[in-house]
N, CA, C and O atoms as a GROMACS GRO file, in nm:
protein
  444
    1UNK      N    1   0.637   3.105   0.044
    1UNK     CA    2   0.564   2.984   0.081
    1UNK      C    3   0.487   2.928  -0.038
    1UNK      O    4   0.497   2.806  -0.050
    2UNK      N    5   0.416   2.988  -0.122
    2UNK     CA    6   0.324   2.969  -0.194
    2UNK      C    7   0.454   2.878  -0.321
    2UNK      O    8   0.432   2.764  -0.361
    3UNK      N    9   0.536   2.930  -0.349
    3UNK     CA   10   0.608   2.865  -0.467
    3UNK      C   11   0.647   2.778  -0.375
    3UNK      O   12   0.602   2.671  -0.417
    4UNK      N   13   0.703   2.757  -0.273
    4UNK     CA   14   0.746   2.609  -0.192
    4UNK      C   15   0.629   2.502  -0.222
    4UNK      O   16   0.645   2.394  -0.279
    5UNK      N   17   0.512   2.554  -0.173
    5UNK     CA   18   0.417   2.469  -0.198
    5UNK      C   19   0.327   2.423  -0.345
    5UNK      O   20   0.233   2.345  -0.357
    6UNK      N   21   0.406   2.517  -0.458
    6UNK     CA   22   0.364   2.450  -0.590
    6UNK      C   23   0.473   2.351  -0.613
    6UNK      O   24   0.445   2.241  -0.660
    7UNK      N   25   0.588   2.383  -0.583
    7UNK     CA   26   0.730   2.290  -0.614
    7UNK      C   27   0.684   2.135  -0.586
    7UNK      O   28   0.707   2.037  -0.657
    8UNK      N   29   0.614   2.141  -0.470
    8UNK     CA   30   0.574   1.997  -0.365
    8UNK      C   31   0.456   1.991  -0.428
    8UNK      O   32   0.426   1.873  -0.448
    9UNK      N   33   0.401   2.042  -0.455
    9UNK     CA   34   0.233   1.975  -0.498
    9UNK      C   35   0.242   1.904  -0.654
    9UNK      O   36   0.163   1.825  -0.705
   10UNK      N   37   0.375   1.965  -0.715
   10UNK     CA   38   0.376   1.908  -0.862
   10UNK      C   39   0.483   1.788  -0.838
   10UNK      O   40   0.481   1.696  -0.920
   11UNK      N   41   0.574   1.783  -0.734
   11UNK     CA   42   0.646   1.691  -0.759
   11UNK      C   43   0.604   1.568  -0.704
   11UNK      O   44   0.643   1.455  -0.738
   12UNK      N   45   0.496   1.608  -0.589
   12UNK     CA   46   0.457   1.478  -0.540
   12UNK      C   47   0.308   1.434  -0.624
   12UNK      O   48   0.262   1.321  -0.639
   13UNK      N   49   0.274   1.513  -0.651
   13UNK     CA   50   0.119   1.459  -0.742
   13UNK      C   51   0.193   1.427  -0.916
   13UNK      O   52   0.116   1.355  -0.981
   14UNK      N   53   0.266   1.450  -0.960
   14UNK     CA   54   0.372   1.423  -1.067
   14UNK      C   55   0.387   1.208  -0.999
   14UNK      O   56   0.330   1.106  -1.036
   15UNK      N   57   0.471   1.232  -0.916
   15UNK     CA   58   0.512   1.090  -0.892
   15UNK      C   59   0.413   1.002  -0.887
   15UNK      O   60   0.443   0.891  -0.930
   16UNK      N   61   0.254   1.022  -0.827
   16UNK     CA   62   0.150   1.008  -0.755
   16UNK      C   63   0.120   0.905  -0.936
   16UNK      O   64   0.134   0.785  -0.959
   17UNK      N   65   0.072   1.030  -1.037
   17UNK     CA   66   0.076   1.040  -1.181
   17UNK      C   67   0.139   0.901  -1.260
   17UNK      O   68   0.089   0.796  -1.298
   18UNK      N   69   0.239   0.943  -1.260
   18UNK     CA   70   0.367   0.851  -1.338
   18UNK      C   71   0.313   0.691  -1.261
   18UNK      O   72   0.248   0.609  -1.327
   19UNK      N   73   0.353   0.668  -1.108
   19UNK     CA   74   0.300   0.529  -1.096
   19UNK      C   75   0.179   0.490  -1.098
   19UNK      O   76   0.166   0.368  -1.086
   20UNK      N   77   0.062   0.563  -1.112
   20UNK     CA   78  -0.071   0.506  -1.145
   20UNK      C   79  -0.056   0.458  -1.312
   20UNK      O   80  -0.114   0.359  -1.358
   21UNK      N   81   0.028   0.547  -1.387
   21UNK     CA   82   0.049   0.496  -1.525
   21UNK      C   83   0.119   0.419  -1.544
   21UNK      O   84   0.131   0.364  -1.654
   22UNK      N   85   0.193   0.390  -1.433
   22UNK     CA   86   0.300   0.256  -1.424
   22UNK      C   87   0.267   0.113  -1.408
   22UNK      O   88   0.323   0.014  -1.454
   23UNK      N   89   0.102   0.131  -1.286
   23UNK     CA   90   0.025   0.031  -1.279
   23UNK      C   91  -0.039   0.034  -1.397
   23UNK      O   92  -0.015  -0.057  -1.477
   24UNK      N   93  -0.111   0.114  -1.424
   24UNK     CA   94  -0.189   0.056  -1.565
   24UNK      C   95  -0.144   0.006  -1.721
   24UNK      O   96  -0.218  -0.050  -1.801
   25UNK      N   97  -0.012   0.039  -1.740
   25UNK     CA   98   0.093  -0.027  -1.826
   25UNK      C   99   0.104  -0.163  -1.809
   25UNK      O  100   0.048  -0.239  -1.889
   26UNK      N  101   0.187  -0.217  -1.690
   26UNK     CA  102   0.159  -0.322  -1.697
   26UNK      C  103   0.002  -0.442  -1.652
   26UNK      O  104  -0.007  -0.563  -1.676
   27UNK      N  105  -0.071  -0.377  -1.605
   27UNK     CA  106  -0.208  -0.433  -1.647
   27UNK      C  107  -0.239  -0.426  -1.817
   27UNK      O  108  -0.298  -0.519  -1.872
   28UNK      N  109  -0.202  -0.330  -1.877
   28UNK     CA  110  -0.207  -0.349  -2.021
   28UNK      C  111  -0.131  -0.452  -2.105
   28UNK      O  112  -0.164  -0.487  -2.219
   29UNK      N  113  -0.036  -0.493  -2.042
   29UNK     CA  114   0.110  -0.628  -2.047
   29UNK      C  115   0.023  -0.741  -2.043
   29UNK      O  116   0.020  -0.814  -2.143
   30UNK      N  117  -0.064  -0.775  -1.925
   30UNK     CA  118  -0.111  -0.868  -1.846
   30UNK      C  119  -0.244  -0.929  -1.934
   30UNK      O  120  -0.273  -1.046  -1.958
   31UNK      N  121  -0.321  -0.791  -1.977
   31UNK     CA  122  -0.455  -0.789  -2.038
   31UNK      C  123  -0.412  -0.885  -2.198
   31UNK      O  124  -0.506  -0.913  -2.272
   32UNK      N  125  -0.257  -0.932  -2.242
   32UNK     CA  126  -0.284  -0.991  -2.341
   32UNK      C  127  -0.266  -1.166  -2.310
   32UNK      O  128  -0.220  -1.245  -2.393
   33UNK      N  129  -0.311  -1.199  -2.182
   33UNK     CA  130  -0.290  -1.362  -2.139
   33UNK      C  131  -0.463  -1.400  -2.190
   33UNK      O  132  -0.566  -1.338  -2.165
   34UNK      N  133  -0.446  -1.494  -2.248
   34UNK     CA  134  -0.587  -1.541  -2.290
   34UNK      C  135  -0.614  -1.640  -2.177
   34UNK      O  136  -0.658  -1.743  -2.227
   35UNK      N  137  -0.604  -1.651  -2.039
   35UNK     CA  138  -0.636  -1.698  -1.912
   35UNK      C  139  -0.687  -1.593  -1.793
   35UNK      O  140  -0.792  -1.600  -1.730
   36UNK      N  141  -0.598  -1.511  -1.783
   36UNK     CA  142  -0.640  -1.384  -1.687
   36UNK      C  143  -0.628  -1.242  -1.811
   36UNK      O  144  -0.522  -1.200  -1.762
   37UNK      N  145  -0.638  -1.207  -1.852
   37UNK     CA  146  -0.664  -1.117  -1.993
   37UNK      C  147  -0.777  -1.024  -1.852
   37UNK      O  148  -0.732  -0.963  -1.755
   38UNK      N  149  -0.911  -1.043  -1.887
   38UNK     CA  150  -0.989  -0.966  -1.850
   38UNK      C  151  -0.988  -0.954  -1.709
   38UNK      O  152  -1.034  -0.848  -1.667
   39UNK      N  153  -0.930  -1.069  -1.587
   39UNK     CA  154  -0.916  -1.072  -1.454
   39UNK      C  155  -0.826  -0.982  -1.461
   39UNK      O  156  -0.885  -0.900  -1.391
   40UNK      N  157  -0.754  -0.943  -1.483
   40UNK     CA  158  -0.591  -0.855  -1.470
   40UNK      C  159  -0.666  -0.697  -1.527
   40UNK      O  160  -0.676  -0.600  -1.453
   41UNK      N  161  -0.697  -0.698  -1.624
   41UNK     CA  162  -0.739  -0.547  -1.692
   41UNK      C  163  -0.863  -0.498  -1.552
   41UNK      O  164  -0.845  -0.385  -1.507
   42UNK      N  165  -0.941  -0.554  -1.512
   42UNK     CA  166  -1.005  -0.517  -1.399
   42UNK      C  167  -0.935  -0.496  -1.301
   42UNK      O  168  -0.916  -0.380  -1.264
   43UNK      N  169  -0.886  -0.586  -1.244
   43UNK     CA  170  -0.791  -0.545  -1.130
   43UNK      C  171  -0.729  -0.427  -1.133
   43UNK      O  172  -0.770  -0.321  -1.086
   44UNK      N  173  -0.609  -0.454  -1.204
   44UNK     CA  174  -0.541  -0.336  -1.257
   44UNK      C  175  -0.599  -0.178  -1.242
   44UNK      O  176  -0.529  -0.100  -1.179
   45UNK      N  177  -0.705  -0.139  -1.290
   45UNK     CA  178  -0.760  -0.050  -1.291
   45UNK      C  179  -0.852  -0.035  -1.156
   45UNK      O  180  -0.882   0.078  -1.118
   46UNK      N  181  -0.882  -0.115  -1.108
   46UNK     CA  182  -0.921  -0.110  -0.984
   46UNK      C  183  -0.833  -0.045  -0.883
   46UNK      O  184  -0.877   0.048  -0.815
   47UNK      N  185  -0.718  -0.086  -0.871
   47UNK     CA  186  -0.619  -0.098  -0.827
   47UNK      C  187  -0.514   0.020  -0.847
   47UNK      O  188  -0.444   0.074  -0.761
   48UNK      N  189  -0.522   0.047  -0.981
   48UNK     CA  190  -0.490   0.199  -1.009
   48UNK      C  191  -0.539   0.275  -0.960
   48UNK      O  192  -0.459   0.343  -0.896
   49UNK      N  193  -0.660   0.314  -0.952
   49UNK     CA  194  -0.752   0.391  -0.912
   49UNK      C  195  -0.765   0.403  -0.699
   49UNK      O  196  -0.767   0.497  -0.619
   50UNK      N  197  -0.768   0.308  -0.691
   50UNK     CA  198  -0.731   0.328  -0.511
   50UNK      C  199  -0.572   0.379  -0.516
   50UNK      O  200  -0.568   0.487  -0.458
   51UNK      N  201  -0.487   0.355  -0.547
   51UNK     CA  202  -0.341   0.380  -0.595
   51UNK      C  203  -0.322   0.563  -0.606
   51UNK      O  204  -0.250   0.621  -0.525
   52UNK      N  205  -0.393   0.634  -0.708
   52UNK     CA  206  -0.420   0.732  -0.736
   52UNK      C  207  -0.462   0.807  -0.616
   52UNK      O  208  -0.414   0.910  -0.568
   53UNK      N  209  -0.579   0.723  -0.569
   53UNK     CA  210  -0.672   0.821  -0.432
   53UNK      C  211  -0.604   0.820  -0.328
   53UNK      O  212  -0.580   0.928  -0.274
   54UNK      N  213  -0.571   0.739  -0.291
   54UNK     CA  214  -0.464   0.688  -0.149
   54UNK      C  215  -0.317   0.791  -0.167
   54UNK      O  216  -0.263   0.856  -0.077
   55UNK      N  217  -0.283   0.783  -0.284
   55UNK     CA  218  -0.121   0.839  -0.327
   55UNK      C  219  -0.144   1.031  -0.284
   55UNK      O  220  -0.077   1.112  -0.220
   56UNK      N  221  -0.292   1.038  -0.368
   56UNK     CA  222  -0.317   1.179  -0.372
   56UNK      C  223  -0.331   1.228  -0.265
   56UNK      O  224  -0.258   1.324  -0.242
   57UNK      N  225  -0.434   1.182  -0.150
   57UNK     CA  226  -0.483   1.200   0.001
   57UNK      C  227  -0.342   1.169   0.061
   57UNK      O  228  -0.346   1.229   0.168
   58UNK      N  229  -0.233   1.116   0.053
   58UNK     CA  230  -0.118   1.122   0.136
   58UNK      C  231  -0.038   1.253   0.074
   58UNK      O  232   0.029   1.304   0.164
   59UNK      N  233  -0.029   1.302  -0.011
   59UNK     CA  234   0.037   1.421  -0.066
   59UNK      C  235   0.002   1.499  -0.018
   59UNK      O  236   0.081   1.558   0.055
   60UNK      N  237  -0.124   1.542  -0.028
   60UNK     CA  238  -0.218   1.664  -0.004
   60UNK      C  239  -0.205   1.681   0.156
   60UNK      O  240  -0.212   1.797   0.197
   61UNK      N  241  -0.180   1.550   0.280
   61UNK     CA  242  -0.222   1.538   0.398
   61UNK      C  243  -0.075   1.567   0.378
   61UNK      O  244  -0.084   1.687   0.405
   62UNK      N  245   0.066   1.547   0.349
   62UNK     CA  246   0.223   1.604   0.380
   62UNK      C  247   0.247   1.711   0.367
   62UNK      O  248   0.309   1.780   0.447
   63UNK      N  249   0.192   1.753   0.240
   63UNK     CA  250   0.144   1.926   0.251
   63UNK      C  251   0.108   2.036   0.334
   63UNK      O  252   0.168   2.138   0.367
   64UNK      N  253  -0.027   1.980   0.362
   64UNK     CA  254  -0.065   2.049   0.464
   64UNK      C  255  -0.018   2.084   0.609
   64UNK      O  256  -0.068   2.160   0.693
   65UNK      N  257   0.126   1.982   0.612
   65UNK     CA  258   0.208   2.001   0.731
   65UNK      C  259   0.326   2.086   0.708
   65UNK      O  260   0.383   2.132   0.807
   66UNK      N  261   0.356   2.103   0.628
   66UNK     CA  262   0.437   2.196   0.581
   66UNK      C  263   0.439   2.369   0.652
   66UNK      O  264   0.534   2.427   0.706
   67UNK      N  265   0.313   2.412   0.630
   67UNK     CA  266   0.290   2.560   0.675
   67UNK      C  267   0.365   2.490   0.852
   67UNK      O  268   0.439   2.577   0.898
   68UNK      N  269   0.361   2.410   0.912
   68UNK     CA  270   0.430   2.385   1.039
   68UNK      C  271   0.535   2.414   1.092
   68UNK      O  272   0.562   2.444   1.208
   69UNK      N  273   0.613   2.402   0.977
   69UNK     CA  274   0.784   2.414   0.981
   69UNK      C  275   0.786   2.586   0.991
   69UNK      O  276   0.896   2.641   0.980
   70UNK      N  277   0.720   2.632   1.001
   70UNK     CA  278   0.746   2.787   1.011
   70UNK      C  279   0.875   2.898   0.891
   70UNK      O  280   0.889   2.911   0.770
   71UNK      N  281   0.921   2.937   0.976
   71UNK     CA  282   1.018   2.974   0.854
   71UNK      C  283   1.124   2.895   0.767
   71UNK      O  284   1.157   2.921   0.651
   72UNK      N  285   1.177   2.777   0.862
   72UNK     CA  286   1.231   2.644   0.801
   72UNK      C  287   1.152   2.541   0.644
   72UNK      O  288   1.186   2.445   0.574
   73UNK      N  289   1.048   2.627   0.654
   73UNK     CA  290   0.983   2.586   0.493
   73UNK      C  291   1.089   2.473   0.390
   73UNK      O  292   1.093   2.352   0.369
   74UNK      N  293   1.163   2.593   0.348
   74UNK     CA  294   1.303   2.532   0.250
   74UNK      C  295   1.319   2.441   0.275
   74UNK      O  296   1.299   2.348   0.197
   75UNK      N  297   1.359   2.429   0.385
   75UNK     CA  298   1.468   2.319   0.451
   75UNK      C  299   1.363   2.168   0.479
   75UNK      O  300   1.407   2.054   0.492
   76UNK      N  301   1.273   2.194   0.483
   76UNK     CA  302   1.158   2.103   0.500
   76UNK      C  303   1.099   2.066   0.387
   76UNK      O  304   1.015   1.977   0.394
   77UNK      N  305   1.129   2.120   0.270
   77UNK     CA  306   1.078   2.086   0.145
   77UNK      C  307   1.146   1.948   0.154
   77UNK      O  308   1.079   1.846   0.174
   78UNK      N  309   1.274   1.945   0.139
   78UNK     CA  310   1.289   1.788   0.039
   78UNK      C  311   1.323   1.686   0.167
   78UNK      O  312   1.389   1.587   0.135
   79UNK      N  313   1.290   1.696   0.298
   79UNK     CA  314   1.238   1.567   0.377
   79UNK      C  315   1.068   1.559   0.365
   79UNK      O  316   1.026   1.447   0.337
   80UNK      N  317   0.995   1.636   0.378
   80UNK     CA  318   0.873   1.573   0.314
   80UNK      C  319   0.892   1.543   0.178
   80UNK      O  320   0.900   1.420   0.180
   81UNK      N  321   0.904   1.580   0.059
   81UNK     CA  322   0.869   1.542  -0.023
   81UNK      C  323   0.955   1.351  -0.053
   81UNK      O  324   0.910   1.248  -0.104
   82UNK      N  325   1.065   1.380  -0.003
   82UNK     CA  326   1.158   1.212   0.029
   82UNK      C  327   1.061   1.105   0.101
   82UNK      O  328   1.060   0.982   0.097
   83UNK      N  329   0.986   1.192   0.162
   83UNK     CA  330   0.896   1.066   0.301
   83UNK      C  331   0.743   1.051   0.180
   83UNK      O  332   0.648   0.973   0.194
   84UNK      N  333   0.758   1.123   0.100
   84UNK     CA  334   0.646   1.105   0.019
   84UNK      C  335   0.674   1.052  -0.065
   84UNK      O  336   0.571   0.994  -0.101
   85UNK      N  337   0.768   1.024  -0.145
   85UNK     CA  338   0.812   1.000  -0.271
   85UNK      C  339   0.856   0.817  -0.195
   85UNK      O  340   0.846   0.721  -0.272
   86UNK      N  341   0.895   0.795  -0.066
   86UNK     CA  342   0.911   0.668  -0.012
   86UNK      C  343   0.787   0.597   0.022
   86UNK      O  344   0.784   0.474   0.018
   87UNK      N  345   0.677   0.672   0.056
   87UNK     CA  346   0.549   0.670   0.085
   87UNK      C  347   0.536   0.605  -0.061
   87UNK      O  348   0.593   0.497  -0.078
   88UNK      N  349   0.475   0.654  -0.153
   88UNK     CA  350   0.422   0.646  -0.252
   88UNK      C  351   0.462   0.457  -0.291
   88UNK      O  352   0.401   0.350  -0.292
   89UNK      N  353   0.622   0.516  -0.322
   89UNK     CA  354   0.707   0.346  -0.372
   89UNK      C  355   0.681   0.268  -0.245
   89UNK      O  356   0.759   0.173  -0.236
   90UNK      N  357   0.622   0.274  -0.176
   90UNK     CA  358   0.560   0.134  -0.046
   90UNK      C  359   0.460   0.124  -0.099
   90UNK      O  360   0.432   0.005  -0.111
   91UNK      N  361   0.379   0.197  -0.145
   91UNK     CA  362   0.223   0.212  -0.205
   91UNK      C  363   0.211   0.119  -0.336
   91UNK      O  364   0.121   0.036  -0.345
   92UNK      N  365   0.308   0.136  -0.439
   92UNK     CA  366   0.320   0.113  -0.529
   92UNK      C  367   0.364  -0.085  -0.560
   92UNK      O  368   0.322  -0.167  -0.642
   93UNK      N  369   0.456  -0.092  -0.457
   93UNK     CA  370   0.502  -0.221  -0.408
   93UNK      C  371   0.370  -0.268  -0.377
   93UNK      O  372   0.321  -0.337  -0.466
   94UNK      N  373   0.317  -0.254  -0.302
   94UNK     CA  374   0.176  -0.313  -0.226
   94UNK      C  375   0.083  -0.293  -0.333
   94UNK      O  376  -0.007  -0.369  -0.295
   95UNK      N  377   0.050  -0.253  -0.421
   95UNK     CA  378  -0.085  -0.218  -0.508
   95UNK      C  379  -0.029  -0.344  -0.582
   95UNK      O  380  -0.111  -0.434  -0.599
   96UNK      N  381   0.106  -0.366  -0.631
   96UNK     CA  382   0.101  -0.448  -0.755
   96UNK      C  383   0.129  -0.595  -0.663
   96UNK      O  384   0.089  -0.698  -0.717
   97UNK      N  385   0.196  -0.608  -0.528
   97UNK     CA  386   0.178  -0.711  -0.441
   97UNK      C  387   0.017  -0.794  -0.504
   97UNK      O  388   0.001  -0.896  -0.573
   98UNK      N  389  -0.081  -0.699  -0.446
   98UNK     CA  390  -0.208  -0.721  -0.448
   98UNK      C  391  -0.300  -0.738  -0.583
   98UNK      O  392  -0.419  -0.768  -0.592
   99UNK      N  393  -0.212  -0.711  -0.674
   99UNK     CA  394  -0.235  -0.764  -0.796
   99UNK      C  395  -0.214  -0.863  -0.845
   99UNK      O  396  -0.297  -0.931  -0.905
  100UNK      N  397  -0.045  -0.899  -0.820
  100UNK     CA  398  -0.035  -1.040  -0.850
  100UNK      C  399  -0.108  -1.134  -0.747
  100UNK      O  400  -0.146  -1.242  -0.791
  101UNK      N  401  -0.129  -1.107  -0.624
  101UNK     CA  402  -0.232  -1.230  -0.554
  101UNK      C  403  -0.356  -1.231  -0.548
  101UNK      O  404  -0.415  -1.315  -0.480
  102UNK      N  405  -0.415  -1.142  -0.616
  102UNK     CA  406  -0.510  -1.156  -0.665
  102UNK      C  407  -0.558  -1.229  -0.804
  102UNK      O  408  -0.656  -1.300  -0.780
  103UNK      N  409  -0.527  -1.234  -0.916
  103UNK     CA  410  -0.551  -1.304  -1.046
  103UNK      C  411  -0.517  -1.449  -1.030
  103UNK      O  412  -0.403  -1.478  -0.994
  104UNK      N  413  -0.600  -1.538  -1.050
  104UNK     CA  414  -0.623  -1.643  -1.033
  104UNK      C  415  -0.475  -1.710  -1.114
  104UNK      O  416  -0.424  -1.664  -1.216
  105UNK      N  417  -0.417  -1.855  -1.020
  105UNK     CA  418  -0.319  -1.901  -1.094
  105UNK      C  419  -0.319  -1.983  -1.185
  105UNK      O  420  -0.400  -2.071  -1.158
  106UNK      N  421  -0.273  -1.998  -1.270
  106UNK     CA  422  -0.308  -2.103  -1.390
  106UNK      C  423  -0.294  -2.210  -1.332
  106UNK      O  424  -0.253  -2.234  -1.219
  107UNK      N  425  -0.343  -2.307  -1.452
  107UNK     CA  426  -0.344  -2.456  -1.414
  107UNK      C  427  -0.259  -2.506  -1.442
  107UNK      O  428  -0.200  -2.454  -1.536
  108UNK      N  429  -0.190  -2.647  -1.377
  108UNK     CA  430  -0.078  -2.702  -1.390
  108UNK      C  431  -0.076  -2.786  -1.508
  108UNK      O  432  -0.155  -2.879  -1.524
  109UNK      N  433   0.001  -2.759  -1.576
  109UNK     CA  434   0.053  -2.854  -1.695
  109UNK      C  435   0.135  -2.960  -1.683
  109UNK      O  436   0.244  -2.947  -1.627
  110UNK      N  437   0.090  -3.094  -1.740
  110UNK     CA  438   0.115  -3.251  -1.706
  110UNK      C  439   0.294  -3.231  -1.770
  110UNK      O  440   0.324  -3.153  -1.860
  111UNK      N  441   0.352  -3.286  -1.725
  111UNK     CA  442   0.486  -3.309  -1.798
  111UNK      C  443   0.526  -3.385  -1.888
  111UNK      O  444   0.643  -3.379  -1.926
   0.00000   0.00000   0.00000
């Protein structure tokens, strides 16, 4: 049990990892518009950061259902960690959703 549950705690806090650095990359992209520059680098990190907490508290809470499956452990490893790893990329979709509608839109340029 105990190695089942390091396998899952690194692969889902690993993924958790990688897209919080995925959001803050491109907030680092964003941070060079001399219009939203500093609106975007806030966000971003705002946004990372609930991203991170939310991602982590859903790992930790799939986990803990695990000891459930009883001796079926194994076999239960890679449908939780799939419903987490799908979890997460809905998370991830929605954090940067809420990024782009958040930063104010530029102004329209005359033709």
């Amino acid at each position: 049990m105990i190695p089942t549950a390091i396998i899952y705690l690194a692969l889902g806090l690993g993924i958790t990892a990688i897209l919080t650095t995925m959001i803050l990359k491109i907030g680092r992209t964003m941070h060079d518009c001399p219009q939203n520059g500093p609106t975007a680098r806030t966000l971003t990190i705002t946004t990372a950061t609930g991203f991170a907490a939310i991602g982590t508290g859903g790992v930790l809470l799939a986990g803990a259902a695990l000891p459930f499956a009883g001796n079926a452990v194994p076999m239960a490893l890679p449908l939780v960690a799939g419903f987490v790893t799908l979890c997460l990329g809905l998370g991830f979709l929605r954090a940067m959703e809420a990024v782009r509608d958040n930063l104010p839109n530029p102004a329209p340029t005359a033709p």
